[in-house]
C-alpha positions as CSV (number, residue, x, y, z in Angstrom):
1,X,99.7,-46.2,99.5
2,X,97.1,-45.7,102.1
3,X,96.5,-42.1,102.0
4,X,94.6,-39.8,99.6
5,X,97.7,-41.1,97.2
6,X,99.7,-37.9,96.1
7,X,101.1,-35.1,98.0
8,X,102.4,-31.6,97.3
9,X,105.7,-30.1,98.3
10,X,105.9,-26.3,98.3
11,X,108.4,-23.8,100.0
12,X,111.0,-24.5,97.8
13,X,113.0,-20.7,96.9
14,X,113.7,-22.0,92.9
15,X,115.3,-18.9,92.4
16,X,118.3,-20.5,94.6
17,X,119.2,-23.0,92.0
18,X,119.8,-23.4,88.1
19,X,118.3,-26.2,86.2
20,X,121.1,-29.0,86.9
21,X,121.4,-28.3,90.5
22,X,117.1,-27.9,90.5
23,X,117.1,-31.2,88.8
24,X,119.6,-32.9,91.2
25,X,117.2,-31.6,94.0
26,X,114.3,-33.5,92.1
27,X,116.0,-36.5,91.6
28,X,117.4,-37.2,94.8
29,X,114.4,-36.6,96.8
30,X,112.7,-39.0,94.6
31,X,115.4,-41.7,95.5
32,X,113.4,-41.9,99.0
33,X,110.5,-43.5,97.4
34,X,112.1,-45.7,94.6
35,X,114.4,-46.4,91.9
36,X,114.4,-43.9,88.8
37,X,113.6,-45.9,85.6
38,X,114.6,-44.9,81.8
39,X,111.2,-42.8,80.4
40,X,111.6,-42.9,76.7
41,X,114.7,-44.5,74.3
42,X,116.2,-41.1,74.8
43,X,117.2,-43.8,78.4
44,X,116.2,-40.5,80.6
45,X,116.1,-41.1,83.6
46,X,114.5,-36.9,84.7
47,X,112.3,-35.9,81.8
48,X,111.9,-32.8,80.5
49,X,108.1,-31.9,79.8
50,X,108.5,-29.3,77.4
51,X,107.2,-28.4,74.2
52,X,109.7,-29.8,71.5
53,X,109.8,-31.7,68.2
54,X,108.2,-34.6,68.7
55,X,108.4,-37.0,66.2
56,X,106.9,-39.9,68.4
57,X,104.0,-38.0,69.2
58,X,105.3,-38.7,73.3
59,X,102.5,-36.5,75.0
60,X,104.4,-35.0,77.4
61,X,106.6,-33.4,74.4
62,X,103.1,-31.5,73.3
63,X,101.6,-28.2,73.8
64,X,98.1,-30.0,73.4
65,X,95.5,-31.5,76.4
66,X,96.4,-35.0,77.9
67,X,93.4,-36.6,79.2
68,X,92.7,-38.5,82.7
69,X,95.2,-41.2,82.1
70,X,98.0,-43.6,84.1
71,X,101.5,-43.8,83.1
72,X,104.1,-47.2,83.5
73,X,105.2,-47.1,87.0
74,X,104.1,-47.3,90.6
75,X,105.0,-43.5,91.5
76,X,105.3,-40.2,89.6
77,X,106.6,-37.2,90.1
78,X,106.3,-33.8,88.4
79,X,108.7,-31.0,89.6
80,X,108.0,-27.0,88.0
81,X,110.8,-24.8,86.8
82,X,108.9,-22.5,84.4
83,X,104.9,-21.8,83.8
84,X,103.4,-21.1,80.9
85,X,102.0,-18.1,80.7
86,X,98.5,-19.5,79.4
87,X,97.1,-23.1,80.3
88,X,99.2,-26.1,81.6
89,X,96.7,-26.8,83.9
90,X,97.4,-30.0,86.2
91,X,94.9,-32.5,87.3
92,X,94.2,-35.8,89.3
93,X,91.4,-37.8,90.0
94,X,91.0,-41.2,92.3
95,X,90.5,-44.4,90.9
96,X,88.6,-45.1,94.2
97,X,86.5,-42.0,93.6
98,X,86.1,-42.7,90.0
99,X,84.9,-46.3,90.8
100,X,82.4,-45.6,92.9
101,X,80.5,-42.6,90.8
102,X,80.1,-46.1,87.9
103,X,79.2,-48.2,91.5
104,X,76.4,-45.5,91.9
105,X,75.6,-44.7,88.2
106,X,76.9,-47.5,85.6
107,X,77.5,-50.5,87.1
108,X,76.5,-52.6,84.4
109,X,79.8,-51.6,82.5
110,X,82.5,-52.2,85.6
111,X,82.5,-56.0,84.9
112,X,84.0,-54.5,81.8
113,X,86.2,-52.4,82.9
114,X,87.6,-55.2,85.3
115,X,88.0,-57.4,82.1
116,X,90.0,-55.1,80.1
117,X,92.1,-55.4,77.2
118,X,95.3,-56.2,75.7
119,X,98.5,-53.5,75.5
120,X,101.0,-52.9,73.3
121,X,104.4,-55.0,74.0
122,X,106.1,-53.1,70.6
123,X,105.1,-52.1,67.8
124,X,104.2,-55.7,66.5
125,X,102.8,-57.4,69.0
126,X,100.4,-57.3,72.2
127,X,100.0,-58.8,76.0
128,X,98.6,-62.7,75.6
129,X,96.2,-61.6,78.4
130,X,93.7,-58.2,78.8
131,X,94.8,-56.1,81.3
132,X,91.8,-54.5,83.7
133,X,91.4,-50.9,83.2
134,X,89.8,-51.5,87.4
135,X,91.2,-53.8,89.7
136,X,89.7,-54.5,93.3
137,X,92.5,-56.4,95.2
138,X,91.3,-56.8,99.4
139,X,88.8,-53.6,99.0
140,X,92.0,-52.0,97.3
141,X,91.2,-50.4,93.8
142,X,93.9,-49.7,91.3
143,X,93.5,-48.6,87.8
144,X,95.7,-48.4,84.7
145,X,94.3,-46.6,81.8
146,X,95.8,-45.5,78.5
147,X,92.8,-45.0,75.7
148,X,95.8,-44.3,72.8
149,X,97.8,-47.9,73.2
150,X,94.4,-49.9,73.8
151,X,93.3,-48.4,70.4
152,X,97.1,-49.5,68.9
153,X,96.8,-53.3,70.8
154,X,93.4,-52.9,68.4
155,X,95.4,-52.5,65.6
156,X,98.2,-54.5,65.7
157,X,95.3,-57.4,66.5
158,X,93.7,-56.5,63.0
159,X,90.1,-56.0,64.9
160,X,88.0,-52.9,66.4
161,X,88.1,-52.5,70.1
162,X,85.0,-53.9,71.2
163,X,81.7,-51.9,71.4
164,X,80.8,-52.5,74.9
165,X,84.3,-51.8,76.1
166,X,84.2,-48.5,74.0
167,X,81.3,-47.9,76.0
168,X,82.5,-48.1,79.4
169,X,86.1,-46.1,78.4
170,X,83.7,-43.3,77.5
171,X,81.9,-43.9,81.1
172,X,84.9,-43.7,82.7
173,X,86.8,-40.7,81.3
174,X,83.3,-38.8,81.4
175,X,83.4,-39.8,85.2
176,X,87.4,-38.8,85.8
177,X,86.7,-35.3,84.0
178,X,84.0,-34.5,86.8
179,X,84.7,-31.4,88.6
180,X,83.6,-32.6,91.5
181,X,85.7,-35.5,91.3
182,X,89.2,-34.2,89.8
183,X,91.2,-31.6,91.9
184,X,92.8,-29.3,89.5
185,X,96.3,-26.9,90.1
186,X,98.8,-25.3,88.4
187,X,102.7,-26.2,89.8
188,X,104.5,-22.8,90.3
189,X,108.1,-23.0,89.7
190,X,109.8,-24.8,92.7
191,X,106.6,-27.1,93.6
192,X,106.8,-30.6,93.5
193,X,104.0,-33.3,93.6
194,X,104.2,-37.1,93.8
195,X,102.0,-39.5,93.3
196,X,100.5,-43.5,93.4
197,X,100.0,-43.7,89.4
198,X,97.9,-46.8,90.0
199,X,95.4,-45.2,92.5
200,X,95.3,-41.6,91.1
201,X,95.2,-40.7,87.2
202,X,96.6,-37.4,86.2
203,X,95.6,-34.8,83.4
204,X,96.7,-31.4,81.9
205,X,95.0,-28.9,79.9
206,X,97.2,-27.2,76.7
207,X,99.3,-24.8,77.0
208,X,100.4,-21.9,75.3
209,X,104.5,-20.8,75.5
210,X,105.6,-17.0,74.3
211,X,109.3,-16.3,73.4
212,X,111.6,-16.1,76.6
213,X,108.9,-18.3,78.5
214,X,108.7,-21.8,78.1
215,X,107.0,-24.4,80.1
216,X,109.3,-26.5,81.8
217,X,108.6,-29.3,84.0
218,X,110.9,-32.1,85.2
219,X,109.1,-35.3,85.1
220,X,110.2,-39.0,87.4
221,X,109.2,-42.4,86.6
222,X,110.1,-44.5,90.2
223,X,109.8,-47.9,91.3
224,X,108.9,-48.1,94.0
């Protein structure tokens, strides 16, 4: 919370465990910082990012890029048990950093950004309120960010998503994917990384799997 707002753990010999016992390992260390919620109506509770038929389109069930985005809950946590052996290329980027390259550039779309828009609550209906993609709470600034569900709140409300708030989405996401900005890694098998989803968004590049190796990354949703 009032660090840089992820950290990495490495040292761990993954060859010393199989997947349940590696997964245990995950899990329990996670229990130090919060409470392990449900991450899809599969009610898993220690995903399994992994390419695999995918019929809800859930990203991290895809071989394909995920943008700079945030997910539901306060931390997250990504654990490695297999590379791939081309792509799957982690990143993260700081709202705070983020917010201050628009500060400096684009301020004229932050109030915007601070407005927001409405969410998805199901597949029928949306939040009653917009929801900021910034927020600045005592010099504190949070984000939450997910282009794909404000596009379906847009549907479901039977309207476009507005033109100026289009606008500053594509300000934003151009600032997130700035090199200078976004530190990018590849987990090896063993490393773990946490971090604040609501101060940091995270991205991956595709990936490409061959037969006998399959990325494989357990995933933890925790509140904190």
């Amino acid at each position: 919370m009032a660090g840089r707002g992820a950290v990495l753990l490495s040292g761990i010999d993954i060859a010393r465990y199989d997947l349940e016992a590696f997964q245990r390992l995950h899990f329990g260390l996670g229990t130090h910082l919060g409470r392990a919620v449900e991450q899809s109506a599969r009610h898993d509770r220690i995903g399994l990012v992994r390419k695999e038929p995918n019929p809800e389109r859930r990203g991290y069930l895809n071989d394909t890029e995920l943008g700079p985005h945030t997910d539901y809950h306060e931390i997250l946590s990504l654990a490695s048990v297999v590379t791939s052996p081309e792509g799957g290329v982690s990143g993260l980027v700081s709202a705070a950093a983020v917010y201050a390259a628009i500060q400096a550039e684009r301020p004229d779309v932050l109030a915007v950004l601070e407005e927001g828009y409405y969410y998805p609550t199901s597949l029928e209906s949306v939040t009653d309120y917009k929801v900021p993609s910034f927020t600045v709470i005592d010099g504190h600034i949070g984000i939450y960010n997910y282009v794909l569900f404000i596009v379906q709140a847009a549907q479901i409300r039977g309207e476009p998503v507005p033109e100026r708030f289009v606008e500053a989405l594509r300000v934003l996401m151009r600032m997130a994917a700035r090199p200078e900005l976004k530190v990018s890694f590849t987990l090896r098998p063993g490393e773990m990384i946490f971090w604040h989803n609501f101060r940091v968004m995270h991205s991956r590049t595709g990936f490409t799997n061959t037969p006998g190796r399959e990325r494989l990354l357990l995933r933890l949703w925790l509140e904190a």
